[in-house]
C-alpha positions as CSV (number, residue, x, y, z in Angstrom):
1,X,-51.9,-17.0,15.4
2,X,-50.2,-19.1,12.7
3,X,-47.0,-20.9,13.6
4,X,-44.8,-22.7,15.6
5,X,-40.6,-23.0,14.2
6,X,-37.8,-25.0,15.5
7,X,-37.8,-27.3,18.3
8,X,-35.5,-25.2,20.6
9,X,-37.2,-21.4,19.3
10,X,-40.7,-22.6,20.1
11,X,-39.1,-24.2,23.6
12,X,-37.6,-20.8,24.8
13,X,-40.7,-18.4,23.2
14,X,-44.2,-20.0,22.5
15,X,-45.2,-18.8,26.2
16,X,-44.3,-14.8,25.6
17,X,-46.1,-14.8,22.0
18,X,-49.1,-16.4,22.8
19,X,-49.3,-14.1,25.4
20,X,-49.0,-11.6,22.7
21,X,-51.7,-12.8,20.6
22,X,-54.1,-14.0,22.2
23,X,-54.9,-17.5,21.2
24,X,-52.8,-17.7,18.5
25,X,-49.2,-19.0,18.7
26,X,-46.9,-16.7,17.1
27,X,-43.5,-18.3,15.6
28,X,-40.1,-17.7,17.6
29,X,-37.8,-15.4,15.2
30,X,-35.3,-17.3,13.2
31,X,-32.2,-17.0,10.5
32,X,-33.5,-19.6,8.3
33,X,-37.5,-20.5,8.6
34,X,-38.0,-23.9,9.5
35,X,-41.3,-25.8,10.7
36,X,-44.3,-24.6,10.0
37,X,-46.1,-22.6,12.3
38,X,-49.2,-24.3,13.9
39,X,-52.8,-23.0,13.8
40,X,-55.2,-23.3,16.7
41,X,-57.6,-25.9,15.7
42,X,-60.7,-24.1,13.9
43,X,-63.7,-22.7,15.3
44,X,-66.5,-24.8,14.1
45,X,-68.4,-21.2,13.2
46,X,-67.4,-17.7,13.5
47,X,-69.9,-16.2,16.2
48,X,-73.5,-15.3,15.2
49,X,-73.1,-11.8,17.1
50,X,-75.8,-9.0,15.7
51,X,-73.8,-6.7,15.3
52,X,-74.3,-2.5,14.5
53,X,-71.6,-0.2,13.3
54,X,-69.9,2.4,15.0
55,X,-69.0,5.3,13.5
56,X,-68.3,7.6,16.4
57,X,-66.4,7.1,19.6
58,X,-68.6,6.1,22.3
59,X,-67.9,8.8,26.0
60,X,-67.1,6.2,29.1
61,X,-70.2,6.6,31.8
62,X,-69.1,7.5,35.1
63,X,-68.1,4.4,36.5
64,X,-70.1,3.8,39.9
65,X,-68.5,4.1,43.4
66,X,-65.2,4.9,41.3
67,X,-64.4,1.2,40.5
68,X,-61.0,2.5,39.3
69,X,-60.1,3.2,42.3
70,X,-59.9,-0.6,43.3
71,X,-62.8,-2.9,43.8
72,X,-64.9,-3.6,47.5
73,X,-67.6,-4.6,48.9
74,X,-69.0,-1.1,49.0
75,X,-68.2,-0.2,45.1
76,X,-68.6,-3.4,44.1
77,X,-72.6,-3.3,45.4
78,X,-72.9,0.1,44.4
79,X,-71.9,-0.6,40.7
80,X,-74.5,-3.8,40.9
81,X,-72.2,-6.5,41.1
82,X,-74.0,-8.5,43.7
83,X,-72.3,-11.3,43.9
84,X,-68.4,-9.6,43.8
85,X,-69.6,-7.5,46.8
86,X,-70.8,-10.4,48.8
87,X,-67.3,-11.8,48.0
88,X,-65.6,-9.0,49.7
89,X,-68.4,-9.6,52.7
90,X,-66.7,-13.1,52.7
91,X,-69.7,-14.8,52.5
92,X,-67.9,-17.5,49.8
93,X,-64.7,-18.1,52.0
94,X,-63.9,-21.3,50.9
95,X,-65.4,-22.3,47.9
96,X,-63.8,-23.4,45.2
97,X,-64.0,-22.0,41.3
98,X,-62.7,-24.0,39.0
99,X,-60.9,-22.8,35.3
100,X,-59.2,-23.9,32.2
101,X,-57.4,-22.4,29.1
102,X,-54.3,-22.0,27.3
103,X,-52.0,-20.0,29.8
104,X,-48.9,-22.7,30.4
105,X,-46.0,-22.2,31.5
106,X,-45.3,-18.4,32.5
107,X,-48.7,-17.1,31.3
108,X,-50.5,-19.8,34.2
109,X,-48.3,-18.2,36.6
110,X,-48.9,-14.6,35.7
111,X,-52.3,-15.2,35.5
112,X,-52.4,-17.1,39.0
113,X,-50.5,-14.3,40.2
114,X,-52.8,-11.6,39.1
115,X,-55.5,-13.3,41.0
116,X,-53.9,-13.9,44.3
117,X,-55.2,-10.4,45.8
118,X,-58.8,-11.1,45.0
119,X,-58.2,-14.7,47.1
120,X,-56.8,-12.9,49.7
121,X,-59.5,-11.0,49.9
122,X,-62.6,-12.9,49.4
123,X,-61.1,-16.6,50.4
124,X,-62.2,-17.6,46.9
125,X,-60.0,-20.7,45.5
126,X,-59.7,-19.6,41.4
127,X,-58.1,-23.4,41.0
128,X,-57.2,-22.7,36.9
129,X,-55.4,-25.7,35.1
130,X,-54.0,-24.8,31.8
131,X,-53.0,-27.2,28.6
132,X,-51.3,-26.7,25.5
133,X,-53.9,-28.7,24.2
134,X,-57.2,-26.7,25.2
135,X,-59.5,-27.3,22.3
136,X,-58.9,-30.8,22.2
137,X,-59.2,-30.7,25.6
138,X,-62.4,-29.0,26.6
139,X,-64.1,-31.0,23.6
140,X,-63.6,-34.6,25.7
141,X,-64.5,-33.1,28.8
142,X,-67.7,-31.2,27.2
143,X,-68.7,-34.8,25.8
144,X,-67.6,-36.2,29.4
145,X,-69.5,-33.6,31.1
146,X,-66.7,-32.7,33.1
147,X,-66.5,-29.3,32.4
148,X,-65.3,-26.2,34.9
149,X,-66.8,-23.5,36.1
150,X,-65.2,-20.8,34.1
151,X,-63.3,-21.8,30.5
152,X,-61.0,-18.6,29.1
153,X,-61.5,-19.0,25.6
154,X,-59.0,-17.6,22.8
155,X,-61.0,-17.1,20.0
156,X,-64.9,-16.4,19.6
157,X,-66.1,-19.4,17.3
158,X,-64.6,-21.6,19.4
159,X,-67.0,-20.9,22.4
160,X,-69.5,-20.3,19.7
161,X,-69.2,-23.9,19.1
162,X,-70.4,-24.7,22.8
163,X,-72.5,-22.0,22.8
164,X,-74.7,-24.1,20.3
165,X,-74.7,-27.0,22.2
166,X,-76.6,-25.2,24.9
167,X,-73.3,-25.6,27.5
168,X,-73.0,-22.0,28.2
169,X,-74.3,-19.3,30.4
170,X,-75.3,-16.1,29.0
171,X,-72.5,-13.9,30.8
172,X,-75.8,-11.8,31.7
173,X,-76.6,-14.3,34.2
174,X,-73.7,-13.5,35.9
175,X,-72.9,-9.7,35.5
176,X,-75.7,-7.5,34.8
177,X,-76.1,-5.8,31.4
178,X,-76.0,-2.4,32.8
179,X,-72.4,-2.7,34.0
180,X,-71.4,-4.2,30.9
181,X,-73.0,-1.3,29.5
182,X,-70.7,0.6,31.6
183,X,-67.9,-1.1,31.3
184,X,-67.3,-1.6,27.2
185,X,-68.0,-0.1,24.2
186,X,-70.1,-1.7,22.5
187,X,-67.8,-3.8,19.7
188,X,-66.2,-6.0,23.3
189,X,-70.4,-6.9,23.7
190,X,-71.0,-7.6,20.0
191,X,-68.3,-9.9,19.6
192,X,-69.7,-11.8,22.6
193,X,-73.0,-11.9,21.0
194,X,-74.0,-15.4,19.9
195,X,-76.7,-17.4,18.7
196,X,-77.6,-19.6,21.7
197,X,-79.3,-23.4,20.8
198,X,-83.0,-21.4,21.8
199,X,-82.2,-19.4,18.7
200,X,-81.7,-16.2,20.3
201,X,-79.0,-13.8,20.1
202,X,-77.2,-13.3,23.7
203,X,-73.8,-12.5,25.4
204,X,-72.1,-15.6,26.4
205,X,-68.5,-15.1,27.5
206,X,-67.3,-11.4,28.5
207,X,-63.3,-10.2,27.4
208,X,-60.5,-10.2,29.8
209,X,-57.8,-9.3,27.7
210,X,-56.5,-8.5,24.5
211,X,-53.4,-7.2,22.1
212,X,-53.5,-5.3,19.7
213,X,-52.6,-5.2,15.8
214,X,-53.6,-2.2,14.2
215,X,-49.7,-0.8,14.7
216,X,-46.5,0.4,12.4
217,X,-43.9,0.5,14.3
218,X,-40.5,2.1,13.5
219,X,-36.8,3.6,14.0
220,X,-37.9,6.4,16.2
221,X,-34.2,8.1,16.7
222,X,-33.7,7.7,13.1
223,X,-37.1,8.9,12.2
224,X,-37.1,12.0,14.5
225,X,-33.7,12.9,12.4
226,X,-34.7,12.8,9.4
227,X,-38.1,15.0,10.5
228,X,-40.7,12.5,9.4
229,X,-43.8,13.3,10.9
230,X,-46.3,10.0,12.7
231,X,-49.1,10.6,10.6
232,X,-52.7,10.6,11.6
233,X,-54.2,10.1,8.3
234,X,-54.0,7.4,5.6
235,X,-53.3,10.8,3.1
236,X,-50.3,11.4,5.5
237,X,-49.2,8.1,6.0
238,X,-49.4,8.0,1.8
239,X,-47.2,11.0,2.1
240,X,-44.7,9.7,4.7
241,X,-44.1,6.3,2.1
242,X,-43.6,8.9,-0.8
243,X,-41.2,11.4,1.3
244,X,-39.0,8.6,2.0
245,X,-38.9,6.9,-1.3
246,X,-38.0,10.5,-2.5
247,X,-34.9,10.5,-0.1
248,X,-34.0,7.3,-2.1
249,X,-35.3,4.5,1.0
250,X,-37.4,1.7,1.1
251,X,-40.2,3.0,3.2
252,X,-41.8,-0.7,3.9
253,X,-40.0,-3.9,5.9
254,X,-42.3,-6.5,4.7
255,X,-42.4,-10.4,4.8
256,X,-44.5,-12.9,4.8
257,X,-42.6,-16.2,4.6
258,X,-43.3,-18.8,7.7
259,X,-42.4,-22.2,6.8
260,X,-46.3,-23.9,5.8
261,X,-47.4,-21.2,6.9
262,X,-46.4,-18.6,4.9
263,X,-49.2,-16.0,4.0
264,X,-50.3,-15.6,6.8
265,X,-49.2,-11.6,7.7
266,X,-51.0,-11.0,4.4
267,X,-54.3,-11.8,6.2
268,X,-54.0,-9.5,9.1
269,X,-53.2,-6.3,6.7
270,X,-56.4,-7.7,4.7
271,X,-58.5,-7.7,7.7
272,X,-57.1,-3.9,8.9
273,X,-58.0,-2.4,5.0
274,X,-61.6,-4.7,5.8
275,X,-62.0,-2.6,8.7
276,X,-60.9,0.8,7.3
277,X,-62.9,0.4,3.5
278,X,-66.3,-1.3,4.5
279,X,-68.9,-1.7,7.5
280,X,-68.2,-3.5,10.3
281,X,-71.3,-5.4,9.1
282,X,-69.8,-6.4,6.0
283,X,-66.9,-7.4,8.1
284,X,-68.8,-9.6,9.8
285,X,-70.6,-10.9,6.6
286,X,-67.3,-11.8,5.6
287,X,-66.3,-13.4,8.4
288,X,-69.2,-15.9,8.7
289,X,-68.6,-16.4,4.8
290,X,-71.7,-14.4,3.7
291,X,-69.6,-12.1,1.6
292,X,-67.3,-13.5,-0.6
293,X,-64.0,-12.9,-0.9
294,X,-64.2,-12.2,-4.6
295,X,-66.9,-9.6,-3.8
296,X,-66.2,-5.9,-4.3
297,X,-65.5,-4.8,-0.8
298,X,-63.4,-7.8,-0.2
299,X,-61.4,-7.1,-3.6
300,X,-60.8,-3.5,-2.7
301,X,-59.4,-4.3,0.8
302,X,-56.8,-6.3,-0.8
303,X,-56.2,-3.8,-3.3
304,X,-55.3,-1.1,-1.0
305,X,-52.7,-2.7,0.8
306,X,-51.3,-4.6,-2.8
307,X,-50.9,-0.9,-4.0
308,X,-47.9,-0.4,-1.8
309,X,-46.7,-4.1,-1.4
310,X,-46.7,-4.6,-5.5
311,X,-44.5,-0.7,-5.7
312,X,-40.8,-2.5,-6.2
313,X,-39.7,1.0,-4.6
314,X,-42.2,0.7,-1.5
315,X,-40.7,-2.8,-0.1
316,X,-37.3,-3.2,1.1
317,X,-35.9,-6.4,-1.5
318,X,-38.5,-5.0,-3.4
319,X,-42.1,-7.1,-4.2
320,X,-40.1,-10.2,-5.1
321,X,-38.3,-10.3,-1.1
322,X,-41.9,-10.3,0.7
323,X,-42.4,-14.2,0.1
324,X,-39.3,-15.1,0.6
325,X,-38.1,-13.0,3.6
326,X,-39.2,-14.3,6.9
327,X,-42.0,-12.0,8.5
328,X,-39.8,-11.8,11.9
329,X,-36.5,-11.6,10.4
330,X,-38.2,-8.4,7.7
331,X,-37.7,-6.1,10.9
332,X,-34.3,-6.1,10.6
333,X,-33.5,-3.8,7.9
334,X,-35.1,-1.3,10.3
335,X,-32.5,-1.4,12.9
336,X,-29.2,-0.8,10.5
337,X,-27.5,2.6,10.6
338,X,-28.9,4.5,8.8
339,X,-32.2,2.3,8.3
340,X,-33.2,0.5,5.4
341,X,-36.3,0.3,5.8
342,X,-38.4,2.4,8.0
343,X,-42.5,1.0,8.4
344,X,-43.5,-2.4,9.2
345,X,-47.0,-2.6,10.3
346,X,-47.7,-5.4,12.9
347,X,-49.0,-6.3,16.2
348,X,-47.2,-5.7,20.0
349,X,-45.7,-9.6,19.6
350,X,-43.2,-7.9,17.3
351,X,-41.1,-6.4,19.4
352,X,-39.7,-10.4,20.7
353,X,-38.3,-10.5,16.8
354,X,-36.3,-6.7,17.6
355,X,-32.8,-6.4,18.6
356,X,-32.3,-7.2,22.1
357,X,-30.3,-3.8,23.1
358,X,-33.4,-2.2,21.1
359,X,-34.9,0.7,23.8
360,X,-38.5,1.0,23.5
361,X,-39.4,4.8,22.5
362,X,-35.5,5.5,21.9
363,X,-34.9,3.3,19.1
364,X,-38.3,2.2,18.3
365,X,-41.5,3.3,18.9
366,X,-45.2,2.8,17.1
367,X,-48.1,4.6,15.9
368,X,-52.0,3.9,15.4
369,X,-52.1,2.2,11.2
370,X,-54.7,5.5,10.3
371,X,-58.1,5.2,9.1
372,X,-59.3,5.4,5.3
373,X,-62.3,6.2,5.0
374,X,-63.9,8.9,8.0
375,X,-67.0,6.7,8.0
376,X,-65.8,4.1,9.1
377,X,-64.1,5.9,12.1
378,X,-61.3,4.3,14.3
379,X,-61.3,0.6,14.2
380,X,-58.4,-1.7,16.0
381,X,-58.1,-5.1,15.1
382,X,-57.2,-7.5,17.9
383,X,-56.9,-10.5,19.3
384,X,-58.1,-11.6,22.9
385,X,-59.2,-13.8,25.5
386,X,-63.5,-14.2,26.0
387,X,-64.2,-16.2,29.7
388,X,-67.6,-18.2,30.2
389,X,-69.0,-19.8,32.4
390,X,-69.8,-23.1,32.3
391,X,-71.5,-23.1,36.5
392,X,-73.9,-20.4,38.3
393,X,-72.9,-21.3,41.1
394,X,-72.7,-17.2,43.2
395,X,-68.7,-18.2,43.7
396,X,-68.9,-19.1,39.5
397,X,-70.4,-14.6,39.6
398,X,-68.5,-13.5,42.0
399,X,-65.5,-14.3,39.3
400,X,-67.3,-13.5,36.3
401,X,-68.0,-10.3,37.6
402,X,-64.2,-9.6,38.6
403,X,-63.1,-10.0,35.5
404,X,-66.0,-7.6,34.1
405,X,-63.2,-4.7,35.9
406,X,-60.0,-3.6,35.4
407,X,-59.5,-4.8,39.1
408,X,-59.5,-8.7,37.7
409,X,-56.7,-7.7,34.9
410,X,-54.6,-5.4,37.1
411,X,-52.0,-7.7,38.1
412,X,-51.3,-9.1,34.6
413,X,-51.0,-5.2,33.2
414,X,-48.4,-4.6,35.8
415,X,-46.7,-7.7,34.6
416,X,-46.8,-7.1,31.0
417,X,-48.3,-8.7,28.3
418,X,-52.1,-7.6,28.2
419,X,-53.9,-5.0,27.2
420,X,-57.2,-4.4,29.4
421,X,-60.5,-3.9,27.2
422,X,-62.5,-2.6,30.4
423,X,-63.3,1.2,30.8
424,X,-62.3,1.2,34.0
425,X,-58.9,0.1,34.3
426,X,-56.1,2.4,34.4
427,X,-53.4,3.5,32.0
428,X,-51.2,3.9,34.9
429,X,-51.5,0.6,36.5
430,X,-49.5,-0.9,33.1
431,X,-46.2,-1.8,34.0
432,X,-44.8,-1.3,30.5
433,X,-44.5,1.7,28.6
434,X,-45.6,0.2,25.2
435,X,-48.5,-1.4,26.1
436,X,-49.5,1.6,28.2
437,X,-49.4,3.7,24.7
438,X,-51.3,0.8,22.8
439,X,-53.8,1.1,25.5
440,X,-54.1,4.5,24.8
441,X,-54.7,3.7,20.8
442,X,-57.1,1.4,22.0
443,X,-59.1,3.5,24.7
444,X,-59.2,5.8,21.5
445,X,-61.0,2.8,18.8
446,X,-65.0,3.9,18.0
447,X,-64.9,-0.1,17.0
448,X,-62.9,-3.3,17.2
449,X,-63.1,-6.9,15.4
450,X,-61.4,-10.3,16.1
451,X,-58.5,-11.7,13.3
452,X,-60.8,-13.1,10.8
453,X,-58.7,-15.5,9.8
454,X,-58.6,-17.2,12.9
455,X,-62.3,-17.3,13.0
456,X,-63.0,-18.7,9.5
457,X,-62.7,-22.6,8.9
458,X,-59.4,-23.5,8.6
459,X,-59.7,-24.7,4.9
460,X,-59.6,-21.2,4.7
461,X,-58.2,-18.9,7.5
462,X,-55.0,-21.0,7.8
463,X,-54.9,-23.3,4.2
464,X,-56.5,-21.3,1.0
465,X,-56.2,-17.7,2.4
466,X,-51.9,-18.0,3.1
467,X,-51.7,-19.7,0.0
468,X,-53.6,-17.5,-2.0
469,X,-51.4,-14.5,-0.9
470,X,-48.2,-16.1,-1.2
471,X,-49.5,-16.8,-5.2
472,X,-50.8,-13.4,-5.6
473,X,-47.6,-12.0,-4.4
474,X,-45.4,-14.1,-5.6
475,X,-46.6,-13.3,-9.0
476,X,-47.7,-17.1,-9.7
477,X,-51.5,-16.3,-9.9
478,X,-54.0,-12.8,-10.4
479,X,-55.7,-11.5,-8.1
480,X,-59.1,-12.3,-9.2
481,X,-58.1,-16.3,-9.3
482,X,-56.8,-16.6,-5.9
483,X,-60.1,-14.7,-4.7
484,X,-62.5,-17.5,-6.4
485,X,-60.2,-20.4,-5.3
486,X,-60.4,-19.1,-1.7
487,X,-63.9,-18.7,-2.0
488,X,-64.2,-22.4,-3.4
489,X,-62.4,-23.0,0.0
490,X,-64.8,-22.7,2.0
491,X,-66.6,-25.8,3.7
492,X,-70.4,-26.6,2.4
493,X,-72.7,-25.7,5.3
């Protein structure tokens, strides 16, 4: 994500929020914001997927030879995964499969963890090196040609980048299309969807993992006393605001200051109204900077979440606090007795910024951030990690097609901090309650969508964008100039 803060915070929590979001580095809470938060390094282009929208929730298939049940040699051939049953047979005892990414520190030893069954079983070494600086990293050793067998990558442009150069294998080399089929709904394979250097469109990573952002989270013992309802509709959620406005509170905890990076929350509401107000097509337009920011669609996004955050009596501080008050240290208000604020609409990472004697579904819980418009059904905005593979070697498959099942993210859903995109993983093999329930939100999504911002150039996902917000909302700047200067932004092709 967006941010790094002071030197001892970003010691103590980088590891736990990039777990939760994906390959972004989320900034450790503080009293007084400090440092700015670092971006990962652009993609060089948002991925060329051809992508078709979804309207309507897609049913699972019945998964072959009950994969859920745990994977072997037996459901693993019957569900066509060659190369994963012959693992089992132990016919690759021995060999050696070799990974990078950005899982240091505990997320390399979760990760490590969650794989030791499947070594066990198969004799398979999955030797996986992590490093803080992975996109520097896997550039030198692309252009060294010293690249592994399997890279985890955590944004889409990036692989799109070696994608281009020809380095990748189309993930249905590996694991056939039929299980992925299976396996995903649809939006996991459009995402993966690239333009290879042959000029045609193919899948060339598959998704691990993910977290999710589409969330509002709030004071559930407070809110159950007051009888507020969760709403399921953007009417009731309208509703809910205007209820507790009525009872004379603040209905929103909202912030968006970050040090240099300041802004950047206002992107992620942005790219959850993009998702509720216009096609996923347009979202993808907009993305790959075919539709402009200053275009209609774009403009009316902005202007459905600017409708509450510009209402003095919708904010807590009111609109003049939200650029000024830190985005971690906004939750806070929500936590007083009685509450001062009661909505704050973010992704799972938040809950690291909450009062540490906070109970999960006691003092807080969360709910899905309802749809707008029914055409554009249930989307969920996320972020994730794609794996590709850089080998074909039947060891490099056997891998690739583990971590096509639920069985290859098991371990790291008992241990917390991932959210599992394939059908055929289990809500109840999540070892926390939270992420169980986002799961479920999830499992529910007819579509989902990578943060935009961190797949636009970062000229513009992580420079003109958080500026342009913090001047819109600050009230240095309209609406209509920000959008053209963020669209000026935008590198020359």
């Amino acid at each position: 994500m967006k941010r790094s803060f002071v030197v001892l915070a970003v010691v103590v929590m980088t590891a736990l929020l990039l777990a939760a979001c994906g390959g972004r580095a989320t900034p450790a809470p503080t009293t007084a914001p400090a440092a700015a938060p670092t971006k990962a390094p652009e993609p060089t282009m948002a991925p060329e997927a051809t992508m078709a929208p979804e309207v309507k929730p897609t049913a699972a298939p019945a998964m072959p030879a009950d994969m859920s049940a745990g994977a072997t040699e037996a459901s693993a051939r019957a569900a066509g995964l060659t190369a994963l049953a012959d693992a089992y047979a132990g016919k690759y005892k021995g060999k050696v499969v070799t990974m990078t990414g950005p899982f240091t520190g505990q997320d390399e030893v979760v990760f490590n963890n969650s794989m030791k069954e499947f070594k066990d079983k198969t004799g398979i070494d999955i030797q996986y090196a992590g490093t803080k600086q992975f996109e520097t990293e896997i550039s030198v050793r692309a252009q060294a040609g010293n690249l592994p067998d399997i890279v985890d990558f955590p944004q889409p442009g990036l692989l799109n980048t070696f994608v281009q150069q020809g380095k990748v294998k189309p993930v249905t080399d590996s694991v056939p299309e039929a299980w992925l089929k299976t396996n995903y709904i649809q939006s996991w394979l459009d995402m993966a969807t690239m333009t290879g250097k042959d000029g045609k469109p193919a899948m060339y990573g598959l998704w691990q993992r993910f977290n999710g952002k589409s969330l509002v989270w709030y004071p559930k013992k407070a809110f159950d006393a007051a009888g507020y309802k969760v709403p399921t509709t953007w009417d009731e959620l309208m509703k809910l605001q205007d209820q507790i406005a009525s009872d004379g509170d603040t209905p929103w905890c909202i912030g968006i200051e970050s040090g240099a990076a300041t802004g950047w929350p206002a992107t992620d509401w942005t790219e959850d109204m993009m998702l509720r107000t216009t096609s996923l097509a347009n979202y993808d337009k907009w993305v790959k900077g075919e539709l402009k920011f200053s275009s209609p669609e774009v403009k009316k996004a902005i202007e459905t979440f600017a409708k509450i955050w510009n209402d003095p009596k919708m904010v807590y501080g009111g609109t003049a606090a939200i650029v000024s008050t830190s985005f971690g240290d906004s939750t806070a208000p929500m936590f007083q007795d009685p509450p001062k604020c009661w909505l704050h609409r973010q992704g799972n990472f938040i809950t690291s910024f909450f009062p540490k004697e906070a109970v999960a579904g006691v003092d807080y819980d969360f709910f899905y951030l309802p749809p707008i418009d029914p055409q554009y059904g249930k989307p969920f905005l996320v972020a994730g990690d794609i794996m590709a593979a850089f080998s074909d070697k039947p060891e490099t498959q056997a891998v690739m097609q583990l971590f096509s099942t639920g069985e290859g993210i098991k371990g790291w859903l008992a241990a917390g901090g991932a959210l599992a995109p394939q059908k055929d993983a289990q809500l109840e093999w999540y070892g926390s309650e939270t992420e169980r329930g986002i799961a479920k939100i999830a499992n529910e999504a007819t579509a989902v969508r990578f943060d935009a911002s961190d797949l636009m150039p970062g000229a513009v996902g992580s420079g003109s964008e958080w500026k342009g917000f913090t001047d819109f909302f600050s009230g240095s700047a309209d609406l209509d100039t920000v959008l053209k200067e963020i669209d000026a932004s935008w590198p020359a092709k």
